[in-house]
Every structure is written in C-alpha cells, then in structure tokens.
ChimeraX commands (.cxc) that place a marker at each C-alpha (Angstrom):
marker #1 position 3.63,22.63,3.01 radius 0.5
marker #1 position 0.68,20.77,1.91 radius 0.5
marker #1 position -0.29,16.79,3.64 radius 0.5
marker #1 position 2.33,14.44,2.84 radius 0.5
marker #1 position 2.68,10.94,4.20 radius 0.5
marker #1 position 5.80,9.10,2.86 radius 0.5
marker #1 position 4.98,4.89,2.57 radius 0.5
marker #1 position 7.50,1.72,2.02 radius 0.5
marker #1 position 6.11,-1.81,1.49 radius 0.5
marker #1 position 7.80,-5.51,2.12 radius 0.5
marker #1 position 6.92,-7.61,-0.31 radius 0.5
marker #1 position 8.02,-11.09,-0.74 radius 0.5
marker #1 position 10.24,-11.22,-4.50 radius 0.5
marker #1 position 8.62,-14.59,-5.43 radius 0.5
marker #1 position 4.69,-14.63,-4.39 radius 0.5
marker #1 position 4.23,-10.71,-4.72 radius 0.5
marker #1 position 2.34,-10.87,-1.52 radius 0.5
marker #1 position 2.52,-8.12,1.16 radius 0.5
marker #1 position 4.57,-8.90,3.77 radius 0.5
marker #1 position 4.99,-5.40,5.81 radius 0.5
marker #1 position 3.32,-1.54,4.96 radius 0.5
marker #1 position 5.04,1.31,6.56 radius 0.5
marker #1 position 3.78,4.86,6.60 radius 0.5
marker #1 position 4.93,8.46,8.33 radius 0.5
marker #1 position 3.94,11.81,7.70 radius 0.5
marker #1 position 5.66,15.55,8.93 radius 0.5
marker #1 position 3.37,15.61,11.75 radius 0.5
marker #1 position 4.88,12.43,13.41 radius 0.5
marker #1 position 1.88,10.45,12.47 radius 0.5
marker #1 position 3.01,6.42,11.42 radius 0.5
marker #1 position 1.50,3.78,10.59 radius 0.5
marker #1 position 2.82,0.33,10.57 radius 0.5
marker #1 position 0.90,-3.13,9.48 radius 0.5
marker #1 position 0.20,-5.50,6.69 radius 0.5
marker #1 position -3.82,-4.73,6.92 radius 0.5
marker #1 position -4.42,-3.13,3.12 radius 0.5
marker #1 position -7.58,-1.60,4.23 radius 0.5
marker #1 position -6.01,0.00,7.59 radius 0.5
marker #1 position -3.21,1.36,5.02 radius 0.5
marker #1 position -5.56,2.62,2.73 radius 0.5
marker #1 position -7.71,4.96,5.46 radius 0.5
marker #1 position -4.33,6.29,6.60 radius 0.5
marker #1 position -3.36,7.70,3.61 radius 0.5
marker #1 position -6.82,8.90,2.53 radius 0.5
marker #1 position -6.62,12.35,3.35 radius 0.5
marker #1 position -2.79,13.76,1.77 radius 0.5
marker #1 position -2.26,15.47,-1.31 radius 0.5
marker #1 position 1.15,14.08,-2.04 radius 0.5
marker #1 position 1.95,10.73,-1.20 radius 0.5
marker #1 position 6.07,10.14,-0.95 radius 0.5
marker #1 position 8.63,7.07,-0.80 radius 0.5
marker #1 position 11.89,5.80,-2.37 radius 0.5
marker #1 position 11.57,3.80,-5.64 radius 0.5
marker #1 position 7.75,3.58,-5.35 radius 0.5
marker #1 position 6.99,4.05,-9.13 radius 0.5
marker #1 position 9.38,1.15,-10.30 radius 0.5
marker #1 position 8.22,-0.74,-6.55 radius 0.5
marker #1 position 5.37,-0.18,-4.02 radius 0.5
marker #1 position 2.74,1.39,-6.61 radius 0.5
marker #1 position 3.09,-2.03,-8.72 radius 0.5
marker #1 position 1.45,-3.50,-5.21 radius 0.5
marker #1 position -0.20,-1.25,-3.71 radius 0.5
marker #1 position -1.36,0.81,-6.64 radius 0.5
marker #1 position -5.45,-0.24,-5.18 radius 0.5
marker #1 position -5.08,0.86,-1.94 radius 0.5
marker #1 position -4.39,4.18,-3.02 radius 0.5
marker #1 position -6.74,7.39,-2.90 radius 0.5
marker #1 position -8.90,7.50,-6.38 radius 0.5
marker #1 position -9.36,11.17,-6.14 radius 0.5
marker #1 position -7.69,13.62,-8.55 radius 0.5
marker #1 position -5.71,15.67,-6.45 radius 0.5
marker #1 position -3.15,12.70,-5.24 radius 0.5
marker #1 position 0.20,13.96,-6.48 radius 0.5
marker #1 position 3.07,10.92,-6.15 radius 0.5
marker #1 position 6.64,11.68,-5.07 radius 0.5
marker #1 position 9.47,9.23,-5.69 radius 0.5
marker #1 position 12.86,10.77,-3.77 radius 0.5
marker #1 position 14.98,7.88,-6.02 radius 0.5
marker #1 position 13.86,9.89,-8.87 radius 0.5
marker #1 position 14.55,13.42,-7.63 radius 0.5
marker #1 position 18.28,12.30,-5.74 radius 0.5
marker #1 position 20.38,11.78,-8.55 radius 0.5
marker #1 position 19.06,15.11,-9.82 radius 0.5
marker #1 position 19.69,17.62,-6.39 radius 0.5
marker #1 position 22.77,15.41,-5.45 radius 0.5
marker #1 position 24.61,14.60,-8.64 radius 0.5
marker #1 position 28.01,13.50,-6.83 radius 0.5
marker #1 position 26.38,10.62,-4.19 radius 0.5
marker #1 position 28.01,7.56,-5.52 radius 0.5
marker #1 position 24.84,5.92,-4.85 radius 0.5
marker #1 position 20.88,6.81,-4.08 radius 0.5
marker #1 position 19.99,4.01,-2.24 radius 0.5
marker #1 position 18.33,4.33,1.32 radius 0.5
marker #1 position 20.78,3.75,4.02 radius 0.5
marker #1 position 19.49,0.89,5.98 radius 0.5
marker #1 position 21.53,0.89,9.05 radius 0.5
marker #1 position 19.09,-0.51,11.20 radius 0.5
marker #1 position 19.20,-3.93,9.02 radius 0.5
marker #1 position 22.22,-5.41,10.58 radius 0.5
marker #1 position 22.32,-8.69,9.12 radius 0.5
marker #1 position 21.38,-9.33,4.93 radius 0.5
marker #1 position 18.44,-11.74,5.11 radius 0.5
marker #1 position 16.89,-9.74,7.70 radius 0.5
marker #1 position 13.42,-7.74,6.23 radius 0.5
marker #1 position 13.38,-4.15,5.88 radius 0.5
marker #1 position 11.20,-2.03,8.26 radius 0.5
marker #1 position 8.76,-0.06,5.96 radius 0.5
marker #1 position 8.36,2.39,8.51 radius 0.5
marker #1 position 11.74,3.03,9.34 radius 0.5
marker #1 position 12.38,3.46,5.42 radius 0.5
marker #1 position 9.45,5.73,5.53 radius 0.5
marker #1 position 10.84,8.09,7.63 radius 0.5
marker #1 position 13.83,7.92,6.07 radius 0.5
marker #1 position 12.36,8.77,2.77 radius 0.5
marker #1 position 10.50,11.33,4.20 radius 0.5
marker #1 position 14.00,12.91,5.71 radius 0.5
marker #1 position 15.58,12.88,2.07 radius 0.5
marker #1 position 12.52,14.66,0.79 radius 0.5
marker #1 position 13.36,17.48,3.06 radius 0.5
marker #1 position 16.98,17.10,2.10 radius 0.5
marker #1 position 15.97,17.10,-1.46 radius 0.5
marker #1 position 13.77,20.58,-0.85 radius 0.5
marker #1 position 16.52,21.99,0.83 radius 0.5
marker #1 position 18.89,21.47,-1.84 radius 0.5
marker link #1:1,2 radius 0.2
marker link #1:2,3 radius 0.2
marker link #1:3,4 radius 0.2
marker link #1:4,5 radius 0.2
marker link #1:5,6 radius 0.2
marker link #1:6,7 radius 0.2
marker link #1:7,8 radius 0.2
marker link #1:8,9 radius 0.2
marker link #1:9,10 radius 0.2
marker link #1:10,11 radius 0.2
marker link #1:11,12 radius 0.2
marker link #1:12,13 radius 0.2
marker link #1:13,14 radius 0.2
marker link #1:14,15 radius 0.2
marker link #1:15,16 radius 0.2
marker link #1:16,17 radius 0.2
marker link #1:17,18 radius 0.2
marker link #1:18,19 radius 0.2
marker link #1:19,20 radius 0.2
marker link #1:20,21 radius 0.2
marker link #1:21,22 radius 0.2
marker link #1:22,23 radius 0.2
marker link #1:23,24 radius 0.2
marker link #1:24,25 radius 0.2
marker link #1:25,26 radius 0.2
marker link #1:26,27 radius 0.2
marker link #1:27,28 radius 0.2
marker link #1:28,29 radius 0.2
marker link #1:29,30 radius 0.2
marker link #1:30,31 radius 0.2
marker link #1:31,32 radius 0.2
marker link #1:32,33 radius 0.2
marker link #1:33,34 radius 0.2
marker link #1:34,35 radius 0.2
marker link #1:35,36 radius 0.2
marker link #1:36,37 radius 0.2
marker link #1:37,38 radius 0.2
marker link #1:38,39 radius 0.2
marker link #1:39,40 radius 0.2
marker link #1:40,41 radius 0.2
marker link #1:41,42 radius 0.2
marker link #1:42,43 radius 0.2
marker link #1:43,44 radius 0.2
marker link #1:44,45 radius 0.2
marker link #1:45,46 radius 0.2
marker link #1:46,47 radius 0.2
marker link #1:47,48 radius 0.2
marker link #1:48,49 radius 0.2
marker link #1:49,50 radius 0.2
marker link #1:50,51 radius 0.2
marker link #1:51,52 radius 0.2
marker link #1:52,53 radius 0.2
marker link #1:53,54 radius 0.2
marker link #1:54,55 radius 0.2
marker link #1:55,56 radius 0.2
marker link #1:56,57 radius 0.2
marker link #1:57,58 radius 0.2
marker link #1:58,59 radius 0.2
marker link #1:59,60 radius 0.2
marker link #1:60,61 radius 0.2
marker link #1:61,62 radius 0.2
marker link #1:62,63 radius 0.2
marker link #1:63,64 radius 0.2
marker link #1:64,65 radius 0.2
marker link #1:65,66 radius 0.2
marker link #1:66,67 radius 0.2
marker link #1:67,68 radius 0.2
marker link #1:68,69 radius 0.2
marker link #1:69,70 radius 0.2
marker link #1:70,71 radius 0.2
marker link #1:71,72 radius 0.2
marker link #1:72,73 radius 0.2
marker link #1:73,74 radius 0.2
marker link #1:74,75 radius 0.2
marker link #1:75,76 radius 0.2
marker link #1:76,77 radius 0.2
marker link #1:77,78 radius 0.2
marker link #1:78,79 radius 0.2
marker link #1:79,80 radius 0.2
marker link #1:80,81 radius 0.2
marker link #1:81,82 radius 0.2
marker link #1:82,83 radius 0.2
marker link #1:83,84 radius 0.2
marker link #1:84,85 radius 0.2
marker link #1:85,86 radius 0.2
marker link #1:86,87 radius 0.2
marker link #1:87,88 radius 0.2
marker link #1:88,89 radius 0.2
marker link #1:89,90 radius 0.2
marker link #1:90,91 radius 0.2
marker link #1:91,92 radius 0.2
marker link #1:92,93 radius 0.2
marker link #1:93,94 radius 0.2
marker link #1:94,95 radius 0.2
marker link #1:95,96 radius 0.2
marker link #1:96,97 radius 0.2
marker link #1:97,98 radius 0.2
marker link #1:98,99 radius 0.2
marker link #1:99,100 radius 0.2
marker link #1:100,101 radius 0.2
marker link #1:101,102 radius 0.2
marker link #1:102,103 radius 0.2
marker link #1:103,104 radius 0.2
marker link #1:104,105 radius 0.2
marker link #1:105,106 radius 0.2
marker link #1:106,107 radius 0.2
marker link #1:107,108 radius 0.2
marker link #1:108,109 radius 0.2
marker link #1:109,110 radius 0.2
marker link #1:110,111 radius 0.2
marker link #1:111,112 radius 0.2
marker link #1:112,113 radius 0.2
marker link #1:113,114 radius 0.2
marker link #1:114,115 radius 0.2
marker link #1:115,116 radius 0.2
marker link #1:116,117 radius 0.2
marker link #1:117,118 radius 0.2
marker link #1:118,119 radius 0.2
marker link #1:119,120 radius 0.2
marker link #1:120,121 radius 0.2
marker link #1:121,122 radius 0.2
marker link #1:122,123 radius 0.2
marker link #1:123,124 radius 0.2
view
C-alpha cells in the first residue's frame, strides 16, 4: 500500500480557530499538536492523506497546511462508509473514549480510528 497518514482537527464552532491536530499513519507513526507548521512537515511526504468527514470539515481549516504537490490523493472514510456498509444505522466515528458531552475530541485518537475504518472499508 502506498504512504497514508489519516488526520482529525479540533476546531472551536464559533472562532474557527485550531484548537487540537491529530495525525497517524500504518506504520504507527502519530502526531499530536496544535503547531500548523509541525502538522504540515508530518504529512509532507504521503500520497494519500485520510480522515472522517474531512472534505465537508478539516480541509475547510487546514486546507494550507497541506502538501501543494500533485500527487496528494484525499480520502474521506464518511464518504466511502455508507457505500461498503449500506446497513450501519449510522457512519459516525465511535467516540468511546469521550465520556462526558462537552468534553473535546482527541484528533489523534479519531485518527486512528479513521485510519482502522479505512482498512475496514478495503476489506469490505
């Protein structure tokens, strides 16, 4: 399989700011911080760069920080789930790990799970 990393951002709803990057790729690389730039070499070198909902989401963000280069393919698993899995009620990342509502997401945690539903979603 060709480099893919797999990102999730935090962003506050009301100032659009950046609250929280998360990133993880097959290789058990991760990267967690709210440093753009730090984000941005990270990611550099994949291919394909994966999350959940990051074309209605994180690219409306973090669209800058990502490679210029041709070759960058984007991967959103919302998009692909309701297509391999057709009877889930719901596509939604499970987010057991947020135990009470008004708690923030982890974006790496949601990374890796995104990354684990891509290889659901290839398996399917």
């Amino acid at each position: 399989m060709k480099p893919i990393v797999f990102f999730d951002s935090e962003i506050d709803p009301e100032s659009g700011k950046i609250l929280d990057i998360g990133a993880a790729d097959l290789d058990g690389k991760e990267f967690h911080s709210i440093k753009i730039a730090d984000f941005t070499d990270f990611i550099a070198k994949y291919d394909y760069i994966g999350g959940h909902n990051i074309f209605a989401c994180d690219l409306e963000y973090l669209g800058s920080a990502m490679p210029k280069n041709q070759t960058v393919h984007y991967i959103d698993t919302l998009c692909l789930s309701p297509l391999l899995f057709p009877k889930k009620p719901y596509h939604r990342l499970l987010k057991d790990d947020k135990l009470q509502t008004d708690m923030l997401s982890n974006p790496l945690d949601d990374s890796i799970k995104s990354m684990e539903l891509f290889m659901d979603e290839v398996a399917a």
